[in-house]
N, C-alpha and C positions, 0 to 999 in steps of 0.2 A: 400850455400848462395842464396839468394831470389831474384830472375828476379827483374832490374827495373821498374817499370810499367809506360810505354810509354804511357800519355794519351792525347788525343782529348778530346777538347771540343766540344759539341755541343749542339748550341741553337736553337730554333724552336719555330715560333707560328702558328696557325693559321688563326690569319686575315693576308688581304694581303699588308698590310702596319703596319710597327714598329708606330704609331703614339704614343703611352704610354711610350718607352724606353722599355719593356719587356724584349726585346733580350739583351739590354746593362747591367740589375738588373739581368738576366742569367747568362749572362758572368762572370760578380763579384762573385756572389754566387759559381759560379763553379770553380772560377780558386783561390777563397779564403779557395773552399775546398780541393781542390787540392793540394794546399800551407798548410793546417794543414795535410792531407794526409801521403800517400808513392808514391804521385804520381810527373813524369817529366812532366811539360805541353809540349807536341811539338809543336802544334796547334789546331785552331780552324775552326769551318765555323757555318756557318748559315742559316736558310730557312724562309721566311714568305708564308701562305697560306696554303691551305689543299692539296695538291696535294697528291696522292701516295709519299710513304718514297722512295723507290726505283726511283722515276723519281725527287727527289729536288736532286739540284746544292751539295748542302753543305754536304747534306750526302754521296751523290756518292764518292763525294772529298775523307772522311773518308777511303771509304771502297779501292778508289786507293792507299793509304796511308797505308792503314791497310794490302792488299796484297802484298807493297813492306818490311812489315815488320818494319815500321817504328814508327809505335802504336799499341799495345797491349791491351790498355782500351779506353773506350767511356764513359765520362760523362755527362750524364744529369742532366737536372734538377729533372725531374719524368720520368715514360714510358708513358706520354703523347704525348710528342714530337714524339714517338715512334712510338702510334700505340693505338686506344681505343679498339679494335678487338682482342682479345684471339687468336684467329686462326693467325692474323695475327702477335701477338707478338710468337707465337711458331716458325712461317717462321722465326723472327728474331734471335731468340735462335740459330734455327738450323744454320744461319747463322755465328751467331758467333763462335758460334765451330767450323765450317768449317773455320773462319778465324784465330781464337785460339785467338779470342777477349773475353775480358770479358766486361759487361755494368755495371757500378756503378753510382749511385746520394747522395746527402746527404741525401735525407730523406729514402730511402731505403736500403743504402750498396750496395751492389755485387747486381745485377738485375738477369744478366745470366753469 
């Protein structure tokens, strides 16, 4: 029998104000994919601005949540929100296997 897949949302932009709804047309998109899915939503967060991934509120949250074992997947919307930097989406990868996360979106499936 096939693990639930515990997943998080997560939306992200880079300016540093929602002024267009982005994050809200995120949310839907991902939690509507998640709903045709295999996926449990447990929760979500969010970030606006460019800051490093590692120092936004919303992912940190993720990954407290991710090492008490409580989500298993990370949905995005692309690996934008992620990371434009190769080297730096590899740090993620390796990440996620250290947390035995996998990252999925709708336009790409399974990321890492």
């Amino acid at each position: 029998m096939e693990k639930i897949k515990q997943a998080w949302i997560y939306c992200a932009i880079d300016a540093p104000e929602d002024t267009h709804g982005r994050l809200k047309e995120q949310f839907k998109r991902l939690y509507d994919y998640a709903e045709q899915g295999e996926f449990e939503t447990i929760g979500s967060s969010s970030d606006c601005g460019s800051r490093p991934l590692m120092d936004r509120p919303g992912f940190r949250h993720f990954i407290e949540v991710a090492k008490k074992g409580r989500a298993n997947v990370m949905l995005v919307i692309n690996r934008n929100p992620l990371s434009y930097s190769s080297m730096q989406l590899a740090q993620i990868q390796a990440m996620a296997e250290s947390l035995n996360v996998e990252i999925w979106s709708p336009q790409e499936g399974r990321i890492f």
